[in-house]
Each structure stands twice: as structure tokens, then as C-alpha cells.
C-alpha positions in Angstrom: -16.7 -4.3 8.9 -17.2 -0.6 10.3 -18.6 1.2 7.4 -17.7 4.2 8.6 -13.7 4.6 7.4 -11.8 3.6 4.3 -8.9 2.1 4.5 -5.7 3.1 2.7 -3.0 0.8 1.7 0.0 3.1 0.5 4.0 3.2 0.7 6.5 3.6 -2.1 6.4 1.6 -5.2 8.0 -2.3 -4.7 7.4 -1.5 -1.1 4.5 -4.6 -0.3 1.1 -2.8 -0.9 -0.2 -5.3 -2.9 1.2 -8.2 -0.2 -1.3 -5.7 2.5 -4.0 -5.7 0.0 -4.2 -9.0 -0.2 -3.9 -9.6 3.9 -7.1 -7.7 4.2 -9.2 -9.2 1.4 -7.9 -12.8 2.6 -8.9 -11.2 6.2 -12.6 -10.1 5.0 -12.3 -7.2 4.1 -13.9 -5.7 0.7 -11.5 -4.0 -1.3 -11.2 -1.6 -4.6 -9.5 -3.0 -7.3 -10.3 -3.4 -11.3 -7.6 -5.8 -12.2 -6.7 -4.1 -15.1 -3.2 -4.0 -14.4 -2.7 -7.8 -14.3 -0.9 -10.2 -12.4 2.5 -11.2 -13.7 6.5 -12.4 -12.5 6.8 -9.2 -10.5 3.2 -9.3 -8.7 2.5 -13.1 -9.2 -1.2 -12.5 -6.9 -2.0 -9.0 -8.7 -0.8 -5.6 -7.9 -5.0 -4.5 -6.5 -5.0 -1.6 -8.5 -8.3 1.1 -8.9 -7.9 3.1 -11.7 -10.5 5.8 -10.2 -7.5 6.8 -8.0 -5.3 8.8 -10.2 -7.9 10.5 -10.9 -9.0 11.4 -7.7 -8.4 15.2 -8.0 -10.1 16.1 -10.4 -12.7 12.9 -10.1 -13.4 12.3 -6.0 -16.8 10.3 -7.1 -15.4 7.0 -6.4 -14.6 7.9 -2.5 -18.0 7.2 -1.4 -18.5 4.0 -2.1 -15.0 2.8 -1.0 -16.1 3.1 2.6 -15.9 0.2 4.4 -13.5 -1.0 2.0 -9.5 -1.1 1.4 -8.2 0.4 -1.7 -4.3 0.5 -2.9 -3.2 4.3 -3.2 0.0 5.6 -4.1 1.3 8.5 -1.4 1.0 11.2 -3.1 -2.2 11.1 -4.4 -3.3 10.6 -1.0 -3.5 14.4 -0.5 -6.2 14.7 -3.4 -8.6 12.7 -0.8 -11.8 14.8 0.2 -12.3 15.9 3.7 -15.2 14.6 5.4 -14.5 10.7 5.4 -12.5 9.0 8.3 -9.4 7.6 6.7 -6.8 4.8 8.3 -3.7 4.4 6.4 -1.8 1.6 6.6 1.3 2.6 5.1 4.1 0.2 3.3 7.7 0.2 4.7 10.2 -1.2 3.1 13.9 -0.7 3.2 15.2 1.9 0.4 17.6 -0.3 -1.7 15.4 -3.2 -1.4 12.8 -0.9 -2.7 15.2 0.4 -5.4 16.4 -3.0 -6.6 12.9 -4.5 -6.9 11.8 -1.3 -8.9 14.7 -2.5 -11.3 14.0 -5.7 -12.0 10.3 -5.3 -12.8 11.2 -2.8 -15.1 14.2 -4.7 -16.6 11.6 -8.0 -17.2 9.0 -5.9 -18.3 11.5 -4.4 -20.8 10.8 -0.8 -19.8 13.2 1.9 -19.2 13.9 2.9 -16.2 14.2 6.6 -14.8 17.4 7.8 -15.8 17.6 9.4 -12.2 20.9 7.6 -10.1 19.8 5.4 -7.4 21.2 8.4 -5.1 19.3 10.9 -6.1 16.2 8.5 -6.4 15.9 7.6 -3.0 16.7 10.8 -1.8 13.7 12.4 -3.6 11.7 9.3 -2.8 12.8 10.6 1.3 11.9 14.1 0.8 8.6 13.3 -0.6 8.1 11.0 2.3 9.1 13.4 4.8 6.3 15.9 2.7 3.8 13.7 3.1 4.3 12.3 6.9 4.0 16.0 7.7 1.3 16.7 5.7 -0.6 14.0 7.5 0.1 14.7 11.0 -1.8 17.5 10.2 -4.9 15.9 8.8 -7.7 15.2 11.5 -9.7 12.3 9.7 -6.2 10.9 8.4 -4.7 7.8 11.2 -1.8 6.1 10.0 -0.1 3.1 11.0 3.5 2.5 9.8 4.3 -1.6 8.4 7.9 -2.6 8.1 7.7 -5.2 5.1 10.4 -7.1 6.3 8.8 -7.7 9.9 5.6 -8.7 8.3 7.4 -11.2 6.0 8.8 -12.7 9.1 6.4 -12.1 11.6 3.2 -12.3 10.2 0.5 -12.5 13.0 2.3 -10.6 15.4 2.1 -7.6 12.4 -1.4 -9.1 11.2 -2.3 -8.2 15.0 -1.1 -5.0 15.0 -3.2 -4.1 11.4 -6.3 -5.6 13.1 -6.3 -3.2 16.1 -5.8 -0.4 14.3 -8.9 -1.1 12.0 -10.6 -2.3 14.9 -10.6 -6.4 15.0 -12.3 -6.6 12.1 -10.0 -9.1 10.1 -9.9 -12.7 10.3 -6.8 -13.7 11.5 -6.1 -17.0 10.7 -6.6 -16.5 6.7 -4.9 -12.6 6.6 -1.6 -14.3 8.4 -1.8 -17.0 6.2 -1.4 -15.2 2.9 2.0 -13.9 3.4 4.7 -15.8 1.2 8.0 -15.5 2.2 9.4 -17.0 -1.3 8.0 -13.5 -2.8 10.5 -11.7 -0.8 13.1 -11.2 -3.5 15.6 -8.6 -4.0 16.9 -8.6 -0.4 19.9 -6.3 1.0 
């Protein structure tokens, strides 16, 4: 593994970030993650979590040692990153209901309550901030992003496996990152 770049696993909430952090530890590469958020119905692997991360802002002294690793952060505390590390994003696409509907149930079987924000008016903020942060990054010099349709990667996973490989420079092990995707996880479907 280059030690040289961190990579970033990111995308809206329910959007298959934890699916990709798993693809790249299966795949060999170290990743970030405390586990204190544990695995349950609506993450059944884990949901790869690093605590360190919403903290980033005012506390960037975990960055150094996640180089050469993969660590699971949420979009917009992406922008809280220090300059002077190389960064590859992969970044978690997922279709907007989909996303939406799975945010739902977890929050339905976990009891909580949900925002009391309309679907409507929830996806478009969750499209604004989006559209913040893709041209926020365009701008960034050590930022590279690659964009992963969940869907596609459900279906297709070596062909997408291939693609994430390149772009962190064949560092993964095929055979076991392709082989961790599971289709049965792909609930909530629109």
C-alpha cells in the first residue's frame, strides 16, 4: 500500500460506505475504525466508524497516522481535513429515495425519531450540500475523487472493484474485495 495518500470513503448517510469500507479492508487495505458504533440489523458487518473524525476541526491529530489507510468520513466534515496530505476520495452514490427510505427504517428499528424535515425538503438540502461540496472539491489540489454508484457495485462488483483499484493505484486484492459485496443487504430498493 502507497503510504503516501489516505483514502476517504464518504457519500450521504444509507448510501453504502460501510459496504466500500469493507471492500478495501477485505482487499488489504488498513483501515480506521474503533467499532464503537456496533454492528446491528441495519449494518449487519459494522458501520467502520472513527470517532477522531468529528472532531477533526478542532482535533486534526489523527490525520497522520491514517496515511496509507482508509477511513469512513461523512462529506461534510471532509472540508475540516488539513492541507498537506494527498487525499483520494471514494465517494458513495446512491439513489435519493433509496437513500431516504433506508435512513427510515434504521431509525424506525432503532426506535429513534426521525428529522421532522419532509422527504422533499430532505433530499433537496441533502442536493445542495452535495452540490457545496463537489465544488468545494474541484477546487482542492491534494483532494482526487472518484464517484461509486451503489447500485452498479451491488451488481457489478469487479467491474466497480476494478475501477476503485486503479484509482488507488492496484493496490487491492481483487478476488477477496469483489467477493465481499452481498447483494441480500441491498434493501430498500426503488
Amino acid at each position: 500500500m502507497n503510504k503516501s495518500y489516505i483514502t476517504i470513503v464518504s457519500g450521504l448517510p444509507r448510501s453504502g460506505t460501510s459496504m466500500m469500507m469493507q471492500i478495501l479492508e477485505a482487499g488489504g487495505i488498513p483501515i480506521l475504525t474503533d467499532n464503537i458504533r456496533k454492528l446491528d440489523e441495519d449494518n449487519p458487518k459494522g458501520y467502520y466508524e472513527f470517532e477522531p473524525v468529528k472532531k477533526t476541526k478542532d482535533d486534526p491529530s489523527w490525520v497522520p497516522e491514517a496515511q496509507g489507510k482508509a477511513v469512513k468520513i461523512i462529506y461534510r466534515l471532509i472540508q475540516d481535513l488539513p492541507d498537506g496530505y494527498e487525499y483520494r476520495v471514494l465517494f458513495m452514490q446512491r439513489k435519493m429515495d433509496e437513500v431516504l427510505a433506508s435512513q427510515k427504517a434504521m431509525l424506525q428499528r432503532s426506535g429513534k425519531q426521525g428529522a421532522t424535515v419532509g422527504d422533499d425538503k430532505l433530499a433537496k438540502l441533502f442536493e445542495r450540500q452535495l452540490n457545496e461540496f463537489q465544488a468545494w472539491i474541484r477546487g482542492k489540489q491534494n483532494f482526487s475523487i472518484l464517484t461509486i454508484n451503489y447500485h452498479d457495485m451491488i451488481h457489478s462488483p469487479q467491474s466497480l472493484c476494478q475501477k476503485v483499484n486503479s484509482f488507488l493505484g492496484e493496490v487491492l486484492d481483487m478476488a477477496s474485495a469483489a467477493s465481499i459485496v452481498d447483494p441480500t443487504l441491498y434493501r430498500n430498493r426503488t
